[in-house]
C-alpha positions in Angstrom: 39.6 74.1 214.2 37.6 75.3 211.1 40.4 75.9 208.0 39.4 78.8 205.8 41.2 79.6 202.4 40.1 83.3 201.4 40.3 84.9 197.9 39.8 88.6 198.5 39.8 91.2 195.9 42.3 93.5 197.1 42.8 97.2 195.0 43.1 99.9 196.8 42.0 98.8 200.1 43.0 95.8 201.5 40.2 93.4 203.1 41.8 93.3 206.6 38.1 93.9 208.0 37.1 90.2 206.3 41.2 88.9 208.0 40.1 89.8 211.1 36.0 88.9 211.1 37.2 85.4 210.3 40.2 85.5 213.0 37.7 86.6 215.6 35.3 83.6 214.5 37.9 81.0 215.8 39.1 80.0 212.6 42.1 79.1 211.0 42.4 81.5 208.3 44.9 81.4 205.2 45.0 84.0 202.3 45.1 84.0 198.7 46.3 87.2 197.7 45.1 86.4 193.5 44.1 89.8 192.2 47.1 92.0 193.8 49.7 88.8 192.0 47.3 89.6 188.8 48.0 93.8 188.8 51.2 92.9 190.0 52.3 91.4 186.7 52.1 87.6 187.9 51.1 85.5 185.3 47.7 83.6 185.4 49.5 80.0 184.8 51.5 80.9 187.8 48.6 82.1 189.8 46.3 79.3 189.1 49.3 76.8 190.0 49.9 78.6 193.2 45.8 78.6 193.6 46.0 74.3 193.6 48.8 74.0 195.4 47.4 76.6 198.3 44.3 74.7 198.7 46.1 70.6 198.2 48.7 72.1 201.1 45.7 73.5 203.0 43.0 71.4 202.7 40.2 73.8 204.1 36.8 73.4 205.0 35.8 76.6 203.0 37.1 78.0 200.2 35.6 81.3 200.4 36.3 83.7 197.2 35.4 87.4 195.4 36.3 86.5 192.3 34.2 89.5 191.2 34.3 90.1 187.1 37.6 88.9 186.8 39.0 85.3 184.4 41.9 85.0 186.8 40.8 81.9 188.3 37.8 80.3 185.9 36.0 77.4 187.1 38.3 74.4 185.8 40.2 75.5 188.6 37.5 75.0 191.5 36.8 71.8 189.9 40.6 71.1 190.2 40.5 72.3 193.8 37.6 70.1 194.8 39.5 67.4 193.3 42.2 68.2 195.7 40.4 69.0 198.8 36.7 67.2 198.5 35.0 67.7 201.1 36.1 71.4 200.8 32.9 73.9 200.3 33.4 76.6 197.7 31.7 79.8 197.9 32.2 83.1 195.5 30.6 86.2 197.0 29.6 89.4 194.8 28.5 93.0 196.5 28.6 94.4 193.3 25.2 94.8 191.8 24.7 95.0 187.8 21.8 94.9 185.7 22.5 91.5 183.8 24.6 88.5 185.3 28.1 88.9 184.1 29.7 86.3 181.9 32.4 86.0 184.5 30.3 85.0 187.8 27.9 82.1 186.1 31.3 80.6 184.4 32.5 80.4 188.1 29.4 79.1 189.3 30.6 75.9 187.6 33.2 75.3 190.2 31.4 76.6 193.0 29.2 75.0 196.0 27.4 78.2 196.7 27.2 81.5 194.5 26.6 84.3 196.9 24.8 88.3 196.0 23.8 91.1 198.1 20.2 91.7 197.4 17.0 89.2 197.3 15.7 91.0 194.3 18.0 89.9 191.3 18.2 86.5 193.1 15.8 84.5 190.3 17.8 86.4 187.8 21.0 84.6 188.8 19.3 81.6 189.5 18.2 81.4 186.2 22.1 82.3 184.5 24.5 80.5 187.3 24.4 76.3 188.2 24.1 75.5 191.7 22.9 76.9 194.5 22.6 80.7 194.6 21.7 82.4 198.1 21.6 85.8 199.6 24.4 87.1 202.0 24.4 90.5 202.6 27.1 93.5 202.6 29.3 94.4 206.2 31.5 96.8 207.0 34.5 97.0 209.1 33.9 98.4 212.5 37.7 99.7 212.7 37.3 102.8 210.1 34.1 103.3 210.2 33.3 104.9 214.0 31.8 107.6 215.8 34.0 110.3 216.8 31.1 112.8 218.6 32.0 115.6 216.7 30.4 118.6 218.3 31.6 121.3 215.6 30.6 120.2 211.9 32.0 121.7 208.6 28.8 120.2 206.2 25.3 120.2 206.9 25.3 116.7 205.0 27.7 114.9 203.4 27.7 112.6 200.1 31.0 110.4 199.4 30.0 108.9 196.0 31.1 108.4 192.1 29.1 110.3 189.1 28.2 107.5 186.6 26.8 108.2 183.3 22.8 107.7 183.3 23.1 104.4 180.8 25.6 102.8 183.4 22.9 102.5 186.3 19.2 103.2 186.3 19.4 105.1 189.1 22.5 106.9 187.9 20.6 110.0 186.8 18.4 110.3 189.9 21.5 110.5 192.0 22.9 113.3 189.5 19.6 115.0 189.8 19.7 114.8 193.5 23.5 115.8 193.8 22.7 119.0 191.6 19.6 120.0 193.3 21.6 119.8 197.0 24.4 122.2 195.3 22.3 124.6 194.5 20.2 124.6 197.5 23.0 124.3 200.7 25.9 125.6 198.4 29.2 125.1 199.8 27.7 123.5 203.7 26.7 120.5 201.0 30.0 118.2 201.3 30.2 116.6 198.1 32.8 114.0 197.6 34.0 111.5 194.5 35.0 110.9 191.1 33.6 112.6 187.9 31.4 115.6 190.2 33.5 118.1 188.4 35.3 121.1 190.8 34.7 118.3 193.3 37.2 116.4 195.4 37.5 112.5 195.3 38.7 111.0 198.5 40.7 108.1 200.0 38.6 105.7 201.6 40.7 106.2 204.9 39.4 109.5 204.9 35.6 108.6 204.4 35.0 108.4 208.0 36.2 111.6 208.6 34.1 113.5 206.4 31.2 111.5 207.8 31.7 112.7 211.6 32.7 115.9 210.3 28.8 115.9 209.1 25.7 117.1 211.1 24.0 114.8 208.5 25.1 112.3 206.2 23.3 111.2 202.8 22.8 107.2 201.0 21.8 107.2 197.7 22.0 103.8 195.5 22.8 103.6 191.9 19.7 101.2 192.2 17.0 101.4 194.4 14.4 99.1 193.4 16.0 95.8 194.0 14.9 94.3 197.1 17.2 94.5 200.1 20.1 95.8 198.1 22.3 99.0 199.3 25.8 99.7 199.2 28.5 99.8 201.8 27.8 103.2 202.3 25.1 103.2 203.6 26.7 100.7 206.4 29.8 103.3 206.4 27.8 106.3 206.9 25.8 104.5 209.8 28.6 103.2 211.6 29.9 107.0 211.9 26.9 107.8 214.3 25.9 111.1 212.8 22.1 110.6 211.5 21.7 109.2 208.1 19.0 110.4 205.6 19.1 107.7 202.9 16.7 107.4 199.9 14.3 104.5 200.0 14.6 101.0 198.6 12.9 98.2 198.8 13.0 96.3 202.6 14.5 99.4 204.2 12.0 98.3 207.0 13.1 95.0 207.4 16.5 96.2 208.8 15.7 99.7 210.0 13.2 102.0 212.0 12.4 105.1 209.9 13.2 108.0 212.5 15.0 105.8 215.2 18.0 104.8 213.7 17.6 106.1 210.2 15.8 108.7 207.8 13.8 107.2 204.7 12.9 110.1 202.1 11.4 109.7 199.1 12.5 113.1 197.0 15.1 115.0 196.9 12.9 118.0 198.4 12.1 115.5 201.4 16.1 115.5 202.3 16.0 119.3 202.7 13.3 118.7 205.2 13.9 116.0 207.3 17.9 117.9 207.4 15.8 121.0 209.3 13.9 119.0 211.3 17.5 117.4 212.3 19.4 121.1 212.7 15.6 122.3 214.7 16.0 118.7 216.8 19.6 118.2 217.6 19.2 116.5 220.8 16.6 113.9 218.3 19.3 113.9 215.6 22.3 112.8 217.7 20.1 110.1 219.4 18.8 108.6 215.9 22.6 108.6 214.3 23.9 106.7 217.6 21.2 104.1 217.3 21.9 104.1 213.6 25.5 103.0 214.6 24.9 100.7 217.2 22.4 98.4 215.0 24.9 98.0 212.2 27.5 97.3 215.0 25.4 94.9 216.5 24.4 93.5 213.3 25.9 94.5 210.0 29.9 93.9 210.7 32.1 92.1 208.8 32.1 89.7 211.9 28.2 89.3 212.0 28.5 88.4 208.3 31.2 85.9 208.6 29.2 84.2 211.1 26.4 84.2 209.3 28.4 82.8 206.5 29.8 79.6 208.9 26.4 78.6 210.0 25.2 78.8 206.1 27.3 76.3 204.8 27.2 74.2 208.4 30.7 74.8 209.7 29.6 76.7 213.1 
């Protein structure tokens, strides 16, 4: 049996979508719960012992890791792991998208067989900051919160579940204010706006995103970047999955996983949104159909589970 060692970040939601994708691949699977011992006042000497000692005890075929932005395990450490475990592969995933390479992920690259990001456009860029091999591996989503419900009655017209960044933060940041304002004013209170910094807007638990979702008769995807090839977010994954139809703004090799008008809505302005939603509320039997085949092509492609076995075959253990 395939031994996996897992590094998940773990804040506020806990990565039991990853636990279970790998579970269902067959293999044997063993955490290492770093970040929650870092906010939970372990010290770093103590986590980066615990770290060595995890992966001489286990000996794994992958070390798979998010070590994200953080120092809490550096790269002397994955050399000190492979010294351990050799034949061990070590991969560190990002879903995060920035505009430069941060410090953090090209120090880890040191250690690491296989740095991982989730787009194809800023792929040179990291190539040219991080050592080793750097490779695409997209975003999932797990398939037991985000679900269809078949709402009949809805409380929004569309639905956005999003932060408000500052317009320096993110290049897009100020398109998806511009948008957000323009939908306010327009659909008033049947616009269900939802996240940090909207101002007289609610933020909500991520257990709760789904529920907003089905409670939509549309839902709306807009990055914080939308120019680099084959990136979006979670959300837009997490608003598919919920079967209602999804209008989402365009980015670069939409068409490569989607069919504009069968399982999703590709607009171009924040005017278009407005229309494609009428032509939705004027074709309801047409919008129903395209948000169910929206769900069932990130079910059948886009779950945690299709990425973890995409993932096994990469690196040659499946």
């Amino acid at each position: 049996m395939v031994k996996v060692v897992y590094l998940p970040v773990n804040g506020a939601v806990e990565q039991t979508g990853m636990y279970d994708a790998f579970k269902q691949a067959g293999v044997h699977l063993t955490i290492f719960d770093y970040y929650r011992m870092f906010i939970n006042k372990k010290n770093k000497v103590e986590i980066k012992k615990s770290f060595l000692n995890t992966i001489k005890q286990t000996q794994p075929d992958l070390l798979h890791m998010q070590l994200q932005f953080f120092d809490i395990i550096d790269s002397s450490d994955l050399i000190n792991a492979k010294k351990e475990s050799p034949h061990t592969i070590i991969t560190d995933w990002t879903g995060d998208i920035v505009k430069d390479v941060p410090w953090t992920f090209a120090e880890h690259s040191k250690g690491t067989d296989i740095s991982l990001i989730s787009s194809v456009g800023q792929l040179e860029l990291y190539k040219k900051h991080c050592f080793g091999d750097v490779r695409y591996w997209q975003i999932g989503y797990n398939p037991k919160l985000y679900f269809p419900k078949k709402n009949t009655q809805f409380k929004y017209d569309i639905s956005f579940v999003a932060s408000k960044y500052r317009d320096n933060i993110y290049p897009d940041a100020a398109l998806r204010t511009k948008i957000v304002g323009y939908l306010n004013k327009e659909l008033g209170s049947s616009f269900g706006l939802f996240g940090n910094r909207w101002g007289g807007h609610k933020s909500v638990a991520q257990s709760k995103v789904n529920d907003i979702y089905n409670d939509s008769f549309a839902v709306l995807s807009v990055n914080n970047f939308n120019d680099v090839e084959f990136y979006f977010s979670d959300r837009l994954l997490m608003a598919m999955a919920s079967g209602r139809p999804v209008i989402s703004y365009r980015f670069p090799g939409w068409d490569s996983y989607f069919s504009h008008m069968k399982n999703i809505i590709i607009v171009y302005s924040k005017e278009e949104i407005l229309e494609k939603l009428k032509w939705l509320k004027d074709n309801k039997e047409a919008a129903n159909k395209i948000g169910m085949a929206g769900h069932d092509i990130v079910f059948r492609e886009h779950t945690y589970f299709c990425r973890t076995l995409e993932l096994l075959k990469m690196v040659g253990l499946l």
